[in-house]
Each structure stands twice: as structure tokens, then as C-alpha cells.
C-alpha positions as CSV (number, residue, x, y, z in Angstrom):
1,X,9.3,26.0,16.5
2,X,12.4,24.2,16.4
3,X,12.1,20.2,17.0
4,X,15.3,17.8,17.3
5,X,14.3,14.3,15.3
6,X,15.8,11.7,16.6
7,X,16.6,8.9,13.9
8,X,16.3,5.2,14.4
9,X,18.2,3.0,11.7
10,X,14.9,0.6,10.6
11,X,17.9,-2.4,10.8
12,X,18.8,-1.7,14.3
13,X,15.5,-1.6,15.8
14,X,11.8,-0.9,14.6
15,X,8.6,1.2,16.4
16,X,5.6,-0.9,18.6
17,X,3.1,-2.0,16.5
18,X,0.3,0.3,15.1
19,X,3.0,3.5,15.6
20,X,2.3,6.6,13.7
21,X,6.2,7.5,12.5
22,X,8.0,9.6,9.7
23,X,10.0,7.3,7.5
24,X,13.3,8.0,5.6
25,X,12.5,6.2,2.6
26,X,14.5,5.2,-0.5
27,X,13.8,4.0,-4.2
28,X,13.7,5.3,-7.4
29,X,11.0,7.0,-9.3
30,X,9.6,5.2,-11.7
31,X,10.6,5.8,-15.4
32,X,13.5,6.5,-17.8
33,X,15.5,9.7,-17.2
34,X,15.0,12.6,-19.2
35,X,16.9,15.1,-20.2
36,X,15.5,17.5,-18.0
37,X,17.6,17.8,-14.5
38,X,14.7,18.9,-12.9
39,X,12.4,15.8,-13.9
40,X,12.6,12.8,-11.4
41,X,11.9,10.2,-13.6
42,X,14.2,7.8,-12.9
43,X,16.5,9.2,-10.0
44,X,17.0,8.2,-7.2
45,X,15.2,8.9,-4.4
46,X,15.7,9.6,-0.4
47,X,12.6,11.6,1.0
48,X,10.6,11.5,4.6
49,X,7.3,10.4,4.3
50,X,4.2,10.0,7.2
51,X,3.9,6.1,7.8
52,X,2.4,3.5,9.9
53,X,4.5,0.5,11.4
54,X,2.6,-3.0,11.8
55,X,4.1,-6.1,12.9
56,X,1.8,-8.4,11.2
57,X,-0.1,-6.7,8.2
58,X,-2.5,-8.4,6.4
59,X,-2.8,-7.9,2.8
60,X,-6.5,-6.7,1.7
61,X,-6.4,-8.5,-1.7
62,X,-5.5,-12.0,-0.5
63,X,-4.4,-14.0,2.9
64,X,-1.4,-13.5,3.1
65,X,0.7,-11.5,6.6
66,X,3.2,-9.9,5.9
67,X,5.7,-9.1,9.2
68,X,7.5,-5.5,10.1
69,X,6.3,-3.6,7.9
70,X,5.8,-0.1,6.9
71,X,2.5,1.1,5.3
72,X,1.3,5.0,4.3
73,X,-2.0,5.8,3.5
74,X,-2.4,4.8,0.1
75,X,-1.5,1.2,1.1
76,X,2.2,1.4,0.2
77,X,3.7,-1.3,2.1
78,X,7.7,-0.7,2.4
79,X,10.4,-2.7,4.5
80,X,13.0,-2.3,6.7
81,X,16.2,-2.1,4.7
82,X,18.1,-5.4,4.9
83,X,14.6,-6.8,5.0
84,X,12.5,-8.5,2.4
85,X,13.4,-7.2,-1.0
86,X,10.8,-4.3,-1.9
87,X,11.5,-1.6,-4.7
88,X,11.4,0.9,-1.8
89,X,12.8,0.8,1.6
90,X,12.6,2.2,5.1
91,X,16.3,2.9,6.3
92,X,15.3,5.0,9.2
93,X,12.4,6.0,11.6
94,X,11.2,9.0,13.6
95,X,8.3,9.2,16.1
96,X,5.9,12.1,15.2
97,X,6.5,15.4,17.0
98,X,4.2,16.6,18.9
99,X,1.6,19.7,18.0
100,X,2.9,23.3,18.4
101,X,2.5,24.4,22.0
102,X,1.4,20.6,23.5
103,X,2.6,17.5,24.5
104,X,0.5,15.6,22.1
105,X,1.1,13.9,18.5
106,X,-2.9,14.7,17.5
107,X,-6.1,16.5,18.9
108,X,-9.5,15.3,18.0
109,X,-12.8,17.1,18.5
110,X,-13.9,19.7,20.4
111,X,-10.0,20.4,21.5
112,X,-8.8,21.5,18.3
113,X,-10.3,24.6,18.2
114,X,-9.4,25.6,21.6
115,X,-5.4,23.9,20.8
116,X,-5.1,26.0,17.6
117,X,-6.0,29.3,19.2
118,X,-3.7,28.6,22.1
119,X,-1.0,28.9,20.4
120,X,-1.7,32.1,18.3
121,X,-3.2,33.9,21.0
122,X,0.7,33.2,22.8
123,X,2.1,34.2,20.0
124,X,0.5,37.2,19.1
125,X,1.2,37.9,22.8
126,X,5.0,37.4,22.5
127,X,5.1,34.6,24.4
128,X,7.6,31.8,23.8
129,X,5.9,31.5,20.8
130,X,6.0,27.4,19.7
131,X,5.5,28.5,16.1
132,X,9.2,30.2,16.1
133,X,7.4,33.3,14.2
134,X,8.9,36.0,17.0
135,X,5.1,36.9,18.0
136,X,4.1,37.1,14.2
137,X,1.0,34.8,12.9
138,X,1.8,33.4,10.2
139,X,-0.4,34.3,6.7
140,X,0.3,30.7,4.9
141,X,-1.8,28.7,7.6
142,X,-4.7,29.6,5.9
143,X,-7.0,28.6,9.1
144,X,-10.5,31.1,9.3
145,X,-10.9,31.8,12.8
146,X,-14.6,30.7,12.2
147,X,-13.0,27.2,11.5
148,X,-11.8,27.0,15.3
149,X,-15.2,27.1,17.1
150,X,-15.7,25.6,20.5
């Protein structure tokens, strides 16, 4: 499957509020540096993470709202860069792609099942496979087909 990404610069304009996005997302690992280059204590850091966007965020553990933020699923809460100061920062944005062989970012239910086999059925077929194998399921999903009932 090949998807283009299109990059928003988080300083030039942010997602609608409640948007499920990927985040390019700076900082540096915690840490001194060691001596090993393959440790990241330390380093610097510029990675894509799965994120939320929320224009007013309340914070769990007091009052406070915060504004334009971005939050992941451990409660991380990041800003835009050239926003407030955080140790971490957003510098650009992505909305999610959508699942192999649909339109849609997620599938809940019943249609997953159905969704999943869809595509490996089309591409064990030869058809124009979304999952760019060339008609060849991949081994590494590691999805039973008894997992895909309905």
C-alpha cells in the first residue's frame, strides 16, 4: 500500500478539535549520554507518534485548561512548536490514513471481520492489492482467521 502524508507545520495551522492525527514530535530523551551510539539516552529526538488534538484540554489532576494542545494515550500533553514552552513539541501534523482497501480511518464491530478479509481475499486474488504485497498475504499480521468472524 503506498500512502502520500501530507504535512501540516503545527505553527501554521492546527487539526478540528477531538482529531485523531500522527504527530512529528521533538525532544530529547531523558538522561545523560552514554557511550553507547546505539543508546538514546540523551539524544535528540524527531519521531511520529499517534495523537489526539484538543482545543481546550482539561487537566485530570487540577482545574486548570490548557488550549491547542496535543495529547497521546498515556496523557502526554505536547504543544505546537512556537507555543507554550513544553520539553517536547509538535512541529508538524498528519490526518490518519485510512484502512487498507476503504475509505475509512477505523472499523468497529461486526465490520471488522468482514473489512480484514476483504482485503486478503483481493489480494490473494491478484487484485489491486491495497496491501502492496503483489497478491502475497503477508505472514507478520499474525491475524487467525478464526479472529475475523462475522
Amino acid at each position: 500500500m503506498n500512502t502520500t502524508i501530507e504535512w501540516i507545520r503545527a505553527d501554521e495551522r492546527l487539526p478540528y478539535d477531538g482529531a485523531g492525527i500522527i504527530a512529528a514530535v521533538t525532544g530529547r530523551y531523558p538522561g545523560e549520554v552514554e557511550d553507547d551510539p546505539d543508546s538514546p539516552f540523551g539524544k535528540e529526538f524527531w519521531l511520529v507518534l499517534p495523537m489526539y488534538f484538543r482545543s481546550l484540554h482539561p487537566l485530570e489532576e487540577s482545574e486548570e485548561v490548557i488550549e491547542n494542545c496535543f495529547y497521546d494515550s498515556d496523557g502526554v500533553v505536547r504543544f505546537p512548536i512556537n507555543g507554550p514552552s513544553s520539553e517536547e513539541v509538535v512541529t508538524h501534523w498528519a490526518e490518519m490514513p485510512n484502512l487498507p482497501g476503504t475509505d475509512v480511518e477505523r472499523i468497529l464491530g461486526g465490520g471488522v471481520g468482514p473489512a480484514i478479509r476483504a482485503v486478503f481475499d483481493d489480494a490473494d486474488e491478484g487484485g489491486d492489492d491495497e496491501l502492496g504485497g503483489g497478491g502475497e498475504q503477508p505472514q507478520s499480521v499474525g491475524l487467525p482467521s478464526a479472529g475475523f468472524a462475522g
